[in-house]
Every structure is written in structure tokens, then in C-alpha cells.
C-alpha positions in Angstrom: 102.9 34.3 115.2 105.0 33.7 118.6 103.9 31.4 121.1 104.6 34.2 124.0 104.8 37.6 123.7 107.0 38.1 126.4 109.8 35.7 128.4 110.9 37.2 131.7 113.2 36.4 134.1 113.6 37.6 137.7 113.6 37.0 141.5 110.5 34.8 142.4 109.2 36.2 145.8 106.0 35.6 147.7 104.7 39.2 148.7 103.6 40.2 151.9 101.9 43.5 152.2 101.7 45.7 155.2 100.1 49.4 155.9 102.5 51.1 158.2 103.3 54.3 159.3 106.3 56.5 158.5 107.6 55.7 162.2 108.3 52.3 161.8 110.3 52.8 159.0 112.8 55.3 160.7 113.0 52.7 164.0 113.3 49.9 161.7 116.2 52.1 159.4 115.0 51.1 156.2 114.6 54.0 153.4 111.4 55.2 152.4 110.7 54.1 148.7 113.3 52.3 148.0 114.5 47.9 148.0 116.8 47.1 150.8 118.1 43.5 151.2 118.2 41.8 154.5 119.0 38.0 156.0 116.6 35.4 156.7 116.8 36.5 160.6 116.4 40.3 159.9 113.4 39.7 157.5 112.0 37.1 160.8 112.7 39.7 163.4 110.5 42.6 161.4 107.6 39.9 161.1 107.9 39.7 165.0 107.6 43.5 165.1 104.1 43.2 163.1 102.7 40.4 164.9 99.0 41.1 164.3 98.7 43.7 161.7 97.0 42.7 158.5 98.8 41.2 155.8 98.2 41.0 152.1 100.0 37.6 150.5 101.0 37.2 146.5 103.3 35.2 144.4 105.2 39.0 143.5 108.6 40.2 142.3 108.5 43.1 139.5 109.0 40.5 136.9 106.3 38.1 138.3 104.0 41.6 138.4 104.5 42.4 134.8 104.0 39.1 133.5 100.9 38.5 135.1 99.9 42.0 134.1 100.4 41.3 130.5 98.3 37.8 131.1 95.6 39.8 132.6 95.1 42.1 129.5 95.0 38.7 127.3 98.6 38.2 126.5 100.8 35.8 126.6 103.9 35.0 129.0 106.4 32.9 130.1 108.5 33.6 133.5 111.6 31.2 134.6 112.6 32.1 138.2 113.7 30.0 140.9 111.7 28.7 144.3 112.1 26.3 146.8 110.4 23.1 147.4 108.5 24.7 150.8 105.3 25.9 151.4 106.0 29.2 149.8 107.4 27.6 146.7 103.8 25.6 146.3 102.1 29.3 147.1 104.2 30.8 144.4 104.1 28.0 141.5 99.9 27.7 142.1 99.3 31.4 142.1 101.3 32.4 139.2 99.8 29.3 137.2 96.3 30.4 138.4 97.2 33.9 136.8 98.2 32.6 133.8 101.3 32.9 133.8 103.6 29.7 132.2 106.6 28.4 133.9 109.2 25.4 134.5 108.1 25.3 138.5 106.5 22.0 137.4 109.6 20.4 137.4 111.8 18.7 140.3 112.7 22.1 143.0 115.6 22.8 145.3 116.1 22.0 148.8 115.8 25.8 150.7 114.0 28.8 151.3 111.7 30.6 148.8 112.1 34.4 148.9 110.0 36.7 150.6 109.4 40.7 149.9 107.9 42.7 152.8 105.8 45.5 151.3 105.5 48.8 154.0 103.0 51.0 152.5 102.7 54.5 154.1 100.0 56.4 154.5 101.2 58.7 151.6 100.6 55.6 149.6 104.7 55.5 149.0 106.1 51.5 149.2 109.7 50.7 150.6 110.7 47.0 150.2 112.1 44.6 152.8 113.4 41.8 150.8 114.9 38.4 151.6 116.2 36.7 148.3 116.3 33.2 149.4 116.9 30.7 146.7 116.1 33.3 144.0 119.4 34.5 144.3 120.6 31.5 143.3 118.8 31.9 140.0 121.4 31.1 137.3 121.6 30.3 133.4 120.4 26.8 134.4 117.0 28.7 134.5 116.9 29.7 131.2 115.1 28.1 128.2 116.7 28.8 124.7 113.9 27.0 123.2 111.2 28.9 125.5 112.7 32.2 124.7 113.1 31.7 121.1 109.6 31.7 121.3 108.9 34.9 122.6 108.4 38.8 120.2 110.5 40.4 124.0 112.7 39.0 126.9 112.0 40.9 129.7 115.0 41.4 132.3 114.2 42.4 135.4 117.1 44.9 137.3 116.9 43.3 140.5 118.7 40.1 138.7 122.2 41.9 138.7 122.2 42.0 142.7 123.5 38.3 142.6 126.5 37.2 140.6 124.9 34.0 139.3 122.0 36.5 138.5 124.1 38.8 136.3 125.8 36.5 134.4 122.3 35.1 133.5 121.2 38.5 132.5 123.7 39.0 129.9 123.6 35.5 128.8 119.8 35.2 128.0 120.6 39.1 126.3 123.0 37.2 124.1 120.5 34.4 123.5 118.0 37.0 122.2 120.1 38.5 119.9 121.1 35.2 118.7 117.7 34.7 118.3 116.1 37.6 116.6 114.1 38.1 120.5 113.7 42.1 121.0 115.2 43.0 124.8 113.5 44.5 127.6 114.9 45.9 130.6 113.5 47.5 133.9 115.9 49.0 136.1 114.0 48.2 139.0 115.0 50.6 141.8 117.6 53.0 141.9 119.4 51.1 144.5 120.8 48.6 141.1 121.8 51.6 139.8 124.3 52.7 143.1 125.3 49.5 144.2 125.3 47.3 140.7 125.6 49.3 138.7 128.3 47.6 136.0 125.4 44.5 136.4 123.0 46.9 134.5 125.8 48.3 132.0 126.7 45.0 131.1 122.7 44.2 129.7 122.9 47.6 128.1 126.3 46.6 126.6 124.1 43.8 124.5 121.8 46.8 123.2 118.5 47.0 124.4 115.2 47.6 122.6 112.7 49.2 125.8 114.3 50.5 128.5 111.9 50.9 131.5 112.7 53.3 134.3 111.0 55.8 136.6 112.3 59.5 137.6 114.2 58.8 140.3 116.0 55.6 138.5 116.6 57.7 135.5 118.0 60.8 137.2 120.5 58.1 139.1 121.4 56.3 136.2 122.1 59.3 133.9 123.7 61.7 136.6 121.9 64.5 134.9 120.7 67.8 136.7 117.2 67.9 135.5 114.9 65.5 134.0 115.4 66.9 130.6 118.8 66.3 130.2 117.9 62.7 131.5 115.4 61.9 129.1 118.0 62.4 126.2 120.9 60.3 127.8 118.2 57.4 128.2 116.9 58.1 124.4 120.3 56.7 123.6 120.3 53.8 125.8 117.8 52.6 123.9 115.3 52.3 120.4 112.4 52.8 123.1 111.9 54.2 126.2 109.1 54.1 129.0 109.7 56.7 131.9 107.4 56.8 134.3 106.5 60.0 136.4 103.9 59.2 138.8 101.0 61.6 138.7 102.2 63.3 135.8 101.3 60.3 133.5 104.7 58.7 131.4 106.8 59.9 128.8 107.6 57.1 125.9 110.6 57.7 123.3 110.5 55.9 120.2 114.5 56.8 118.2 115.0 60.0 120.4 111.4 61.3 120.0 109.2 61.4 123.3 105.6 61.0 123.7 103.8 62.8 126.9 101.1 60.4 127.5 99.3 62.5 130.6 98.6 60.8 134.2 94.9 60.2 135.5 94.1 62.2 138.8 93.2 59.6 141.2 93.6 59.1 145.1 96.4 56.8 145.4 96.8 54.8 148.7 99.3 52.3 147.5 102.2 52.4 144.7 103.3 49.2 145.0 103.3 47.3 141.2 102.4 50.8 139.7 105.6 50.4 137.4 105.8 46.5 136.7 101.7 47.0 135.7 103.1 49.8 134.0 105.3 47.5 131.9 102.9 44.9 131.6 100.3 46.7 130.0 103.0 48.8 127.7 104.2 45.3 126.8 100.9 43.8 126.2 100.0 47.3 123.3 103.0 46.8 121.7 102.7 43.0 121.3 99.2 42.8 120.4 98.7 45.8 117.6 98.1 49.4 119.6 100.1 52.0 118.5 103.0 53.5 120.6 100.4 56.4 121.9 97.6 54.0 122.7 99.6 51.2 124.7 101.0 54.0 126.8 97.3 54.9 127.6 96.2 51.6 128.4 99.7 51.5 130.4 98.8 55.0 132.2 95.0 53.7 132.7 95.7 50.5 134.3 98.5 52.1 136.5 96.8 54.9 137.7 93.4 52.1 138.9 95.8 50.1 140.7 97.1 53.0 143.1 94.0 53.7 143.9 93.5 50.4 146.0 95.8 47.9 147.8 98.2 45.4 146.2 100.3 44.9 143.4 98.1 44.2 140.4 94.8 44.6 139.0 92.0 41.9 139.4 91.1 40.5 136.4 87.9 41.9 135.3 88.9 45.4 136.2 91.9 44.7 133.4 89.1 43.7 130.7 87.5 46.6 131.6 90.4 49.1 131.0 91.1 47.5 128.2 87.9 47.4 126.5 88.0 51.5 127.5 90.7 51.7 125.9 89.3 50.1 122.6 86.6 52.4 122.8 88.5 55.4 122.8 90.9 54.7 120.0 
């Protein structure tokens, strides 16, 4: 057996949460439900525009999210990322060794700024993503562990990686290493705005051949240029051996060699999105790793998902992942 089930790589950021209404989005110009990048100064002058609301801190990042989902269920991870030696780097490196996470941020850090996310949430419970990179998008192949990932059943890539061209060429460099290494590949999109403005980024990962493809409705329409959904799902059955699409209240839709899988969505009262497809991943991840069938980690996937929309922040806590999980033990 592997040490880890799953070595990830993506942007280290320390979350920061916020409920907001649709209005400040429009003054502030950022699009609703979707990852815009900003400066150091642009990020600081939106803080000074929500002096005094309540704010909700994490070590986050979609990679980070996953990861720590996957822990949270029992499994087993490994993420290498990049912080700074600053207060949010010590936030980041003690919260995601307190979730159980491993990682190299033991070791000697960087002079600089660790990355920060803001997360808007509206009161339709839709997220849009403020993000300043800092360091992380100086996260290179000097983050990578060849040892560490031969360790591992999956690497996990997270999309946001190809925004950076120290972060791409890491991408398809750790691909190579797992196919070297007999390491299935995962791959999130991440947001459809990878798809429109870095896009070769993603085609070059895909290039390697990839094993789960991860993607929500919106990403997969973008990626595939398709009309309808349908005509989607088989362009994406050839992008990879397996395929989880999310589609929000309407559950997920899994393909395993061009056959899909409706695994149907939980009615809940969502108030906040925001992690719904990392946990998504995590808990898909965690199945498939640790002996469910393909039909019964998508459940636990849809379960765990459709909990965590139904209350604020990213992931789960942990004994409300034991529980789903043992639900979904009972039920199999």
C-alpha cells in the first residue's frame, strides 16, 4: 500500500470569507461566481471597503480544500505549495498541519507575502473570488517531491497552477513525473476563467493524459465549446478514463471510459458554495482510494457537498465528515 493517496499541488492561500450583497460586487466590478486576480494594493483597498464586517479566516486554495477534505474522511495527503515566512505563512503551515494534511512548510520559507483569497458570498449563496497570489505564484518545480509523489495512488493538479508561468511548467512537469512513476493524474479545472485566459496551460496537462478530470457545468461548457451539456459530457469523456462533473443541485454526473453515472443531488438550503467542488473532489478521491465503488464515492462526494452548502465556509468540520461517511457505510 501507498503512503498517500493523493499528492496535490496548488496556490497556498489563507481564506478570508465575507457575506456581501450583490451591490458591492457590481461597485467593486468583479464578476459574480467567478476568480478574478488583483495586486497587493487592490486586494488592501477592498479590505478597507469592509472594515467591520465579519470575516471567516482558513488556510484555503481549492487544492488545500480537497486535501484536507480527503484527510477529513480518513485519508491520506500530501500538498507542496509555496508561503511566505509572515504571519499568514505560520497561519497557513499550522492550520493545514492541524487538519492533517502533510507538507514541506517545515522547512526554511521565502522572504514575501503569502497569498490571500477574499471569498464574497451572496445572499443567493453564489461565491466570487478576490484573489491576490503573493508568493504562490512563484510556486515552481523546486516545490515538487519526486520521492513524495512516487508515493502517492493520484497527483492532484489544481487549474489555478497554469495562471503563472513558473506554475505551468510545474504542472506538466510533476504530470511527467507521474507517468514516469506509475502515479494516476488528477486534474480540476478550477474556474472557467483558466479555461479563457490559460487555456494552452490546461491543454498542456491534458497533453500528458489524464486519469479524473474534475470540472463543473459552466467549466465544461467553456472548455468544450459545446451547445448543450450533452454534447459536453462526451467531448470531456475523451479527455479522460474518468470524469466528475459537477451540477450543483442536480447532484454530479461521473464517467468511467465514456459511460456516465447520474448520481442525484440532496435538496438542501444552500447559503454558501464556496469549497462545494474541491470537497467534492476530496470526498470522490478519498472512495476511489480507499475501496467504494465508482457509484458509492460519488454519493459520499454528493453527501458531503450538499452538507457543506448548507452552512458557511469551505469545508466540513470533522465529525460531521465521520458522520457522512459512516451514512454512507450504512447505506451501501
Amino acid at each position: 500500500m501507498k503512503r498517500f493517496n493523493v499528492y496535490g499541488i496548488g496556490h497556498a492561500l489563507v481564506d478570508m470569507e465575507f457575506q456581501v450583497e450583490d451591490a458591492f460586487l457590481m461597485q467593486a466590478g468583479l464578476q459574480k461566481g467567478s476568480m478574478t486576480l488583483v495586486d497587493e494594493a487592490q486586494q488592501q483597498q477592498l479590505l478597507l471597503q469592509l472594515a467591520g464586517k465579519k470575516c471567516h479566516r482558513a488556510c484555503g486554495g481549492s487544492a488545500a480544500n480537497t486535501l484536507i477534505g480527503l484527510a477529513q474522511f480518513g485519508g491520506r495527503g500530501f500538498y507542496s505549495c509555496q508561503v511566505a515566512q509572515d504571519e499568514s505563512g505560520d497561519f497557513f503551515a499550522q492550520a493545514l498541519r492541524a487538519d492533517g494534511v502533510e507538507n514541506q512548510l517545515d522547512l526554511p520559507r521565502p522572504a514575501g507575502t503569502t497569498g490571500r483569497c477574499l471569498v464574497f458570498i451572496t445572499p443567493d449563496a453564489e461565491r466570487t473570488m478576490c484573489t491576490h497570489l503573493g508568493i504562490s505564484e512563484q510556486f515552481s518545480t523546486s516545490q515538487l517531491s519526486a520521492p513524495v509523489l512516487a508515493q502517492a495512488e493520484y497527483l492532484y493538479i489544481e487549474g489555478y497552477l497554469v495562471s503563472s508561468p513558473s506554475g505551468r511548467e510545474a504542472t506538466v512537469a510533476a504530470a511527467r513525473m507521474a507517468r514516469q512513476q506509475g502515479v494516476k493524474i488528477a486534474l480540476t479545472f478550477s474556474d472557467t476563467s483558466m479555461i479563457t485566459y490559460f487555456r494552452p496551460g490546461l491543454e498542456a496537462i491534458t497533453a500528458q493524459g489524464v486519469d479524473l478530470l474534475f470540472c463543473n457545468e459552466s467549466e465544461a461548457m467553456a472548455f468544450t465549446g459545446c451547445q448543450t451539456l450533452v454534447q459536453a459530457q462526451k467531448v470531456l469523456a475523451e479527455q479522460a478514463e474518468l470524469v466528475g462533473l459537477t451540477l450543483g443541485a442536480q447532484g454530479a454526473a461521473i464517467a468511467y471510459r465514456g459511460e456516465w453515472l447520474h448520481i442525484p443531488g440532496i435538496a438542501v438550503q444552500a447559503i454558501d458554495s464556496n469549497g462545494a467542488g474541491d470537497l467534492f473532489a476530496g470526498a470522490l478521491l478519498y472512495g476511489l482510494t480507499n475501496g467504494m465503488t465508482l457509484p458509492q464515492a460519488g454519493q459520499l462526494a454528493c453527501r458531503a457537498s450538499a452538507l457543506l452548502v448548507t452552512q458557511a465556509g469551505a469545508r466540513l468540520k470533522a465529525d460531521q465528515a465521520r458522520t457522512i461517511l459512516h451514512q454512507q457505510e450504512q447505506s451501501s
